[in-house]
GUVO-53717 format. One record per residue (C-alpha): residue in three letters; z, y, x; residue number from 1. Coordinates in steps of 0.5 Angstrom, whole numbers, m for minus. Last residue first. Example, Ala and Ser with C-alpha at 12.3 -4.5 7.8 and 13.67 -1.06 7.14 Angstrom:
<nodes>
[SER [14 m2 27] 2] [ALA [16 m9 25] 1] 
</nodes>
This chain:
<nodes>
[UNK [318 298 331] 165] [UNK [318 302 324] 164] [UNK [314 308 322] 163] [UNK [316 310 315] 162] [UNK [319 319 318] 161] [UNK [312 318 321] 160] [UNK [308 319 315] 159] [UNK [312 325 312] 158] [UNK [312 327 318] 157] [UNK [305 328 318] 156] [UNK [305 331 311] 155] [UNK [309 336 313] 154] [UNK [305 337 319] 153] [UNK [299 338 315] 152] [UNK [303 343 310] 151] [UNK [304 347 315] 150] [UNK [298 347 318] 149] [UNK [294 349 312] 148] [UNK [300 355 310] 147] [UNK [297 358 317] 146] [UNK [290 358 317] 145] [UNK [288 365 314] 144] [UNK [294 367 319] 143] [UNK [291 363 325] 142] [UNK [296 359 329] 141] [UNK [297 361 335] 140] [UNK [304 358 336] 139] [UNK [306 350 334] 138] [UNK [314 349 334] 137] [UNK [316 343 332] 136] [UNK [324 342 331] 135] [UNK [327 334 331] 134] [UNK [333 332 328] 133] [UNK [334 324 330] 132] [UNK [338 320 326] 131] [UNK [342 314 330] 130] [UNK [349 320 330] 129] [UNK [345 325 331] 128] [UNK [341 325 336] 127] [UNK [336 331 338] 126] [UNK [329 331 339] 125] [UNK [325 338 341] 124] [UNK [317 339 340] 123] [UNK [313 345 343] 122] [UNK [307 346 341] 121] [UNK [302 351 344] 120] [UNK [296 354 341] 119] [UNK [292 359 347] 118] [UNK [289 363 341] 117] [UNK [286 360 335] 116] [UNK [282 366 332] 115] [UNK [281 364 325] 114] [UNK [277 359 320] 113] [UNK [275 352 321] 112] [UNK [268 350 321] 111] [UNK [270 343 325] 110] [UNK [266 346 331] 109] [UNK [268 354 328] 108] [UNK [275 350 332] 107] [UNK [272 352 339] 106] [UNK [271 345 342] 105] [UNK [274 342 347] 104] [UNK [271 336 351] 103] [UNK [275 330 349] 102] [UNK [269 325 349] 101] [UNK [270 325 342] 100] [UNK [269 332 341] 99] [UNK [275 338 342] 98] [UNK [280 342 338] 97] [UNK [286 344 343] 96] [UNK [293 344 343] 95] [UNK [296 346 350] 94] [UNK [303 342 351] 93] [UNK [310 341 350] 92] [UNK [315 335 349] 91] [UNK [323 335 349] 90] [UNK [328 331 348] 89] [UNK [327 323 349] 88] [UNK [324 324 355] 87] [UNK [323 331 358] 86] [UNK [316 332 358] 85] [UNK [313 340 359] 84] [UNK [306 343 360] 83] [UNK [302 336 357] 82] [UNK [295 337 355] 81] [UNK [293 335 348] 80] [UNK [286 334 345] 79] [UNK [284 334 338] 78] [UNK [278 330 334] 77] [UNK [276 332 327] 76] [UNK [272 326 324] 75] [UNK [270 325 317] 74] [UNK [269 319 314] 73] [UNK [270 321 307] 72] [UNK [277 318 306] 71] [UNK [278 323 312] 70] [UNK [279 320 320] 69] [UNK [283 325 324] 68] [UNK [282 323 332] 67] [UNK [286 323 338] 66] [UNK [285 325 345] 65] [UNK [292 326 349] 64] [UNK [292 328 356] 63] [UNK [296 328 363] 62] [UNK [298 335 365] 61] [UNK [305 332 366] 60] [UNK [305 325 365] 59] [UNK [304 322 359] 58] [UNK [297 319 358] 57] [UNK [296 317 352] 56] [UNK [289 315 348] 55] [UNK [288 316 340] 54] [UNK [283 311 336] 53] [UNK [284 310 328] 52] [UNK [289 316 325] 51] [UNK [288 315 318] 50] [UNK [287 321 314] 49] [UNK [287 323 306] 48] [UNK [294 325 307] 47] [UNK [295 329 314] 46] [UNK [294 325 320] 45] [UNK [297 323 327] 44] [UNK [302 317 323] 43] [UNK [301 311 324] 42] [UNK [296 313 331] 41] [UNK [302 315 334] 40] [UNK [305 309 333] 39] [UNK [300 304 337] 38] [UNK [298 311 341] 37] [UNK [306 311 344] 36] [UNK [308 318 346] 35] [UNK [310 321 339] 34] [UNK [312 315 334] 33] [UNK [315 312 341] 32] [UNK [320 319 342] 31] [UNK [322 318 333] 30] [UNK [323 310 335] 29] [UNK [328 313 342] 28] [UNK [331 317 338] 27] [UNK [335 314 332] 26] [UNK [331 314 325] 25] [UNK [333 316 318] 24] [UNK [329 323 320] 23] [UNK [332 330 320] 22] [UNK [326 335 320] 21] [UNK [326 342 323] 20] [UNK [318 346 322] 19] [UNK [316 352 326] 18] [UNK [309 354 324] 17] [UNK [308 360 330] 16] [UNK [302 366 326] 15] [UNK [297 369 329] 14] [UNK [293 375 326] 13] [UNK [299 380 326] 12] [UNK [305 377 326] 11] [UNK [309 371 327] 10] [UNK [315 367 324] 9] [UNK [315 368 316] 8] [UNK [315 361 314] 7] [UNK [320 358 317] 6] [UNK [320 351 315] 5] [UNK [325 346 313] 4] [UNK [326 339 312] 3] [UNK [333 334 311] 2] [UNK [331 327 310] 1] 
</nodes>
């Protein structure tokens, strides 16, 4: 696993994460971790979360609604509308907190800090010879914030980098 992140990206009080990581997996397993809510639910969380309902429709302006389930049985709920989907390559959407019923919320619902403005992730695949290099990138993130999410999406990956079909 090769990873590297751009810590500096961003100014003022949104920050861009920007993640590359090369996975021991071809294409088409990294593509159905990110598509498919049976993988999808292996992975979405950071340490000390589980993934446990998450719903899919992979369409553009179709949505997702997943949730991150703490140790403590907290929930935080996300919401997810597809912009972009190039299968097997490329996948954009509008980020969003949102309840259980995928209404969104403002991120002060889940007492999180910071202004999160218009949050787009943009996430690319590309083979390497049966690995798969993706690039995340997550715009409009709060600066206060930001070293949290890259951690998160670290720690996600690091789960995802597991999945096997």
């Amino acid at each position: 696993m090769e990873a590297t992140t751009n810590k500096s990206a961003g100014q003022g009080k949104q920050k861009t994460v920007s993640i590359t990581r090369t996975f021991n997996q071809p294409v088409n397993t990294v593509w159905k971790a990110l598509t498919e809510p049976e993988y999808f639910k292996k992975w979405w969380g950071p340490n000390g979360y589980s993934c446990t309902e998450c719903k899919i429709d992979l369409r553009v302006g179709g949505k997702t609604l997943a949730n991150m389930k703490s140790d403590k049985g907290e929930e935080t709920w996300s919401t997810q509308t597809f912009v972009e989907i190039i299968p097997m390559k490329r996948i954009v959407y509008e980020d969003n907190f949102a309840d259980s019923m995928g209404n969104v919320v403002p991120p002060s619902y889940y007492k999180m800090p910071g202004e999160w403005s218009n949050v787009l992730v943009t996430i690319e695949l590309e083979d390497l010879d049966g690995k798969t290099k993706m690039t995340m990138n997550q715009e409009g993130i709060p600066t206060e914030m930001y070293d949290d999410c890259v951690q998160g999406w670290q720690q996600c990956f690091d789960k995802l980098e597991k999945i096997t079909l």
